[in-house]
C-alpha positions in Angstrom: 8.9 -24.0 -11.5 9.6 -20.3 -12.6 5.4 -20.3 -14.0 4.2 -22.0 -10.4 6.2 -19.2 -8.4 4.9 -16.6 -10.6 1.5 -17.4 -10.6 1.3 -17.7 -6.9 3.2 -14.3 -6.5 0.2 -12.6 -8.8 -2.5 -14.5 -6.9 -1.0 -12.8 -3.5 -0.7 -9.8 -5.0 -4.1 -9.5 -6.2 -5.6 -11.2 -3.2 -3.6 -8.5 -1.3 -4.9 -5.6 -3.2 -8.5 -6.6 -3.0 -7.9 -7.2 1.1 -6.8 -3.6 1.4 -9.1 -2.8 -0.2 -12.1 -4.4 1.2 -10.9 -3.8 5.0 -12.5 -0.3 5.2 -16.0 -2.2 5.0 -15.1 -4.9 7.5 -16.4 -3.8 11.4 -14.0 -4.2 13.9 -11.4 -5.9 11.8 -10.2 -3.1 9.9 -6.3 -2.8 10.7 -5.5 -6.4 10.8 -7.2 -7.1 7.5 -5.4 -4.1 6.0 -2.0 -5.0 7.6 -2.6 -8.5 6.4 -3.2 -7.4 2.9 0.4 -5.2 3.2 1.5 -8.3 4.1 0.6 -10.3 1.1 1.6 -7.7 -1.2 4.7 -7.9 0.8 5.2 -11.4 0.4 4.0 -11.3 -3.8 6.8 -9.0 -4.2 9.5 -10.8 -2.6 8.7 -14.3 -4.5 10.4 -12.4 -7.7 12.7 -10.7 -6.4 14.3 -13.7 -4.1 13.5 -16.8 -5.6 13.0 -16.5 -9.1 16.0 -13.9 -8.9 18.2 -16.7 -9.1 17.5 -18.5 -12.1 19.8 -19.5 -14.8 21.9 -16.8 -14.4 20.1 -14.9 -16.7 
């Protein structure tokens, strides 16, 4: 489960980055595809940090 969370984390993550940094080219949809791409990034973080924090223990 640990591989599954991890490789979805990294596709938000990069997903995210490439959002950010394709929003300055997109007319009228700028700040909501930036804020969206925070937002993934956002979320890519928080998979490791919550859920596969709590492993075995280790």
């Amino acid at each position: 489960m640990n591989v599954v969370a991890f490789f979805i984390a990294m596709g938000l993550f990069v997903f995210g980055m490439w959002l950010m940094g394709t929003a300055p080219e997109l007319p009228g949809i700028q700040a909501i595809a930036f804020f969206a791409g925070i937002m993934c990034v956002t979320l890519a973080v928080a998979i490791p940090a919550t859920i596969l924090g709590r492993g075995d223990g280790v």
